[in-house]
N, C-alpha and C positions, 0 to 999 in steps of 0.2 A: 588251127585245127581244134576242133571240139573235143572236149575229154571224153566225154559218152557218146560217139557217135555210133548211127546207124540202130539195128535192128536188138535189142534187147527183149529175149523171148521172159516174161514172169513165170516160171513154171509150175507147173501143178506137182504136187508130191502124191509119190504113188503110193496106196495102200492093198494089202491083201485083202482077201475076201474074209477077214475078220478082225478087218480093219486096223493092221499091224501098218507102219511104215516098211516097204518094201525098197532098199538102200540099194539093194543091187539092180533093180527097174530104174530106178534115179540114176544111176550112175550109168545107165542105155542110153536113158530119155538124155542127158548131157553129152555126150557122145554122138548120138545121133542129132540133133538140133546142133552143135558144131562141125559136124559134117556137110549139113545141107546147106550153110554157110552162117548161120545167125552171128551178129557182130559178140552178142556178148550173155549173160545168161540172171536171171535175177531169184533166186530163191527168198525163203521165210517171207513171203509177200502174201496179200489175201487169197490170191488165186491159190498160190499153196501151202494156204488153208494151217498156219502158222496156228492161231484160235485156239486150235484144236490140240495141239503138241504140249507135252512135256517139257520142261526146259532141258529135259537129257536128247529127248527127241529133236528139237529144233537145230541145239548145238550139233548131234551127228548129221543132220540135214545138212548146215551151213557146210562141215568139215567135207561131207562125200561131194559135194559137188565141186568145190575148190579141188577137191582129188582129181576128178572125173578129168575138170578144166585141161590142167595140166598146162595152166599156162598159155593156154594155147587162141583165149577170150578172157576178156577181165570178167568176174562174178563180183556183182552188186546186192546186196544183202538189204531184206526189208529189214528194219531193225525196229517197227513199233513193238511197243508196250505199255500197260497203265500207268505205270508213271514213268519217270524223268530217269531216275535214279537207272529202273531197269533198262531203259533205252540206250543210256549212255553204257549200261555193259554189255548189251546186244555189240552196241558200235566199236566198244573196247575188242571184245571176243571176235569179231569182221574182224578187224585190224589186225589182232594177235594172229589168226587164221590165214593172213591173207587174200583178203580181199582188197579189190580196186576200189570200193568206193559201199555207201549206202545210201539206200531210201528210205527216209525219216519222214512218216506222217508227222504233224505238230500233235498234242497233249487230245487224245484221242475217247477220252471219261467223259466228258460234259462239255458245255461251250466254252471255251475259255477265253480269257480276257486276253487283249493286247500283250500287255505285258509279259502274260505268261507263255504267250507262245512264242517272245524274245527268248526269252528267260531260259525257255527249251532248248528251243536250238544252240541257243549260246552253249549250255550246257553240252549238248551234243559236238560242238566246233572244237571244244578244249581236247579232243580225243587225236583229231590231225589227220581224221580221213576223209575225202571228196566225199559231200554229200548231196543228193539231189532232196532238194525239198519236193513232197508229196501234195498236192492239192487235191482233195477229195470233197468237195462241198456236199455230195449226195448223202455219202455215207456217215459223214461227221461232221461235227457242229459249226467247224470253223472254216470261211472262206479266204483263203490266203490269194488276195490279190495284189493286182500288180504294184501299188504302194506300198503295202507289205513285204513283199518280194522284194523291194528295191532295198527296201532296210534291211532285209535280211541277207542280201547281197553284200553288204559289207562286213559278215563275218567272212574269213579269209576260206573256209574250206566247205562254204556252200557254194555250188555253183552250178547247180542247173536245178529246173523244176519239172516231175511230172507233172505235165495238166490234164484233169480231167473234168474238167466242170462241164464238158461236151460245149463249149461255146468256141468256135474259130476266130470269133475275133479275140476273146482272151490272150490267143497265142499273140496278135498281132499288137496289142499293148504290153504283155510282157515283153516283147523282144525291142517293142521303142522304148520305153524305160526303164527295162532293167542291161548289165551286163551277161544273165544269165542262160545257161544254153537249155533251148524247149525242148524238151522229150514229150511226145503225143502222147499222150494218157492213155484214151477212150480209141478201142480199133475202127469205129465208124466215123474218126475224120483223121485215120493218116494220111489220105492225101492230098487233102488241103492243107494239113499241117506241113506235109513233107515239101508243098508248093510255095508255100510262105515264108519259110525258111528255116524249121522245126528241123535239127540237126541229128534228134532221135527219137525213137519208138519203143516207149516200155509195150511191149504185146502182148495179146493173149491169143487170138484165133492161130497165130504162128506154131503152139505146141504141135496143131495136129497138120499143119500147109505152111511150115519154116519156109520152102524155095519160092511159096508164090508171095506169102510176106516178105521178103528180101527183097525180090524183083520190083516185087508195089512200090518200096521205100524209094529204091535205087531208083526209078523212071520220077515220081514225083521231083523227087529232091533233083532230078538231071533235068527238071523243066519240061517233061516230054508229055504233054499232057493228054494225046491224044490215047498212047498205050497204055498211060496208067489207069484213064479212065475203063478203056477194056477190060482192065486186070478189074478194075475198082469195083465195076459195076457187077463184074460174078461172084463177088467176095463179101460185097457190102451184104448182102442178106446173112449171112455168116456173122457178120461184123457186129450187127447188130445186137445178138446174143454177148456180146463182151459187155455191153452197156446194161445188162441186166442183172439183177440180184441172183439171179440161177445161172450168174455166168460157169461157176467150177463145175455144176453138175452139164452145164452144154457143154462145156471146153472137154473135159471129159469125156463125154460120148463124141462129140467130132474124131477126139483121137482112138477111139475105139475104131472109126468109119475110117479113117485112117491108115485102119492097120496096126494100129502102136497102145493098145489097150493098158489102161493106168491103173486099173480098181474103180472102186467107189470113192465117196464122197463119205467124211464122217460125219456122224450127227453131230450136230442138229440138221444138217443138209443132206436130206431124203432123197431116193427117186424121185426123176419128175416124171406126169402122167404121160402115158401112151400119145396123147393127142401134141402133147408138146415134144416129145423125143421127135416125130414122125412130121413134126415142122424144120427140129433141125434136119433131120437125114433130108428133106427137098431143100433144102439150101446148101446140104454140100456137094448133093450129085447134083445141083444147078451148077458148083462152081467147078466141079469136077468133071461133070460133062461138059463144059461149055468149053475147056481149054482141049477137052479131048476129040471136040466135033461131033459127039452124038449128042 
């Protein structure tokens, strides 16, 4: 059985309208996404906009949601930082906290060398908690591919990788040569990933549609291609918006459309224009009326 299986919502951290962290919103939003079934919950991650925090802010971040949990879903902790040093006390502070596990981008400043993104994670391995290595080629300099991965599969406490480099066959090379378990990166191919044999799904579109993301995972991953396609195809326009640099400020307003409003987005990440709000709202009453028959 997979250590990280199934549905892992990344969640967005909620702020006031004066752009305070809102700890008791967060502690709903965790509550509710374990209600609706989500397998597991991933705070200090891009989507929630980590960036932008304080390191007093981040640490009460990590701690309310492990509250929130209760046990009840393992929490998986983003733990980047600019350097080495800081990552590896992100990872310490997870652990000391109780968390199940983290998500460790590689050395995230500049491009770095081979070496140093050994050099990293090792660093990171000595701490003793399940880590999923991060692959993010868009946003960051370094392509961690599947020869990569295989090396890095033999530190003992890596063992699975987000992919997001949005290519489906990447999934299908990582899992012939490495050991490692695939978590879907990008929401616009979990279900091809989940058909392939991709064991879990870091999310995003999940914060504001948990039961229809669940459902997605569960039919792909049960082979049942026909329903998931159903699901897939009222979703995918939704989906799409997670592959985007505006994904916090869309993920955010879907959960506003929702129902379950977060705040803002802090700067540097502005409003987005009327004309793009009003693309996402036809993509979520497409997936939202589609399941409902109007």
């Amino acid at each position: 059985m997979a250590r990280f299986e199934g549905v892992y919502v990344a969640i967005v951290t909620p702020f006031t309208n004066d752009y305070e962290v809102d700890y008791k919103r967060l502690a709903e939003l965790c509550d509710w996404l374990i209600q609706e079934g989500v397998d597991g919950l991933v705070p200090s991650g891009s989507l929630g906009e980590y960036a932008t925090m304080t390191g007093e802010e981040r640490a009460k971040v990590i701690q309310t949601v492990i509250a929130a949990a209760k046990g009840r879903v393992p929490v998986v902790v983003g733990s980047a930082a600019p350097s080495t040093r800081q990552a590896v006390e992100w990872v310490q502070f997870s652990k000391d906290a109780g968390a199940a596990g983290v998500m460790a981008l590689p050395p995230i400043n500049y491009k770095p060398l081979e070496n140093e993104v050994f050099a990293h994670y090792e660093a990171l391995n000595t701490v003793g908690l399940p880590i999923i290595a991060y692959n993010n080629p868009h946003d960051y300099k370094i392509d961690l591919t599947p020869d990569i991965l295989a090396r890095l599969a033999k530190f003992e406490n890596i063992v699975a990788v987000k992919e997001f480099s949005g290519d489906v066959r990447r999934m299908q090379d990582i899992l012939a040569q490495t050991d490692l378990e695939v978590m879907v990166g990008v929401d616009d191919l979990v279900m091809e990933g989940g058909l392939i044999g991709a064991t879990g799904w870091i999310s995003g579109v999940p914060n504001a549609l948990p039961k229809e993301g669940v459902e997605l995972f569960r039919l792909a991953r049960a082979g049942k291609l026909g329903e998931a396609q159903a699901l897939y195809r009222r979703l995918l326009p939704l989906f799409h918006y997670d592959a985007s640099p505006q994904l916090v400020q869309s993920i955010k307003y879907m959960m506003e459309l929702a129902n379950f409003p977060v705040g803002p987005t802090r700067p540097p990440r502005l409003p987005l224009t009327e004309e793009y709000y009003a693309g996402i709202k036809k993509a979520f009453d497409y997936a939202v009326g589609a399941a409902s028959g109007r």
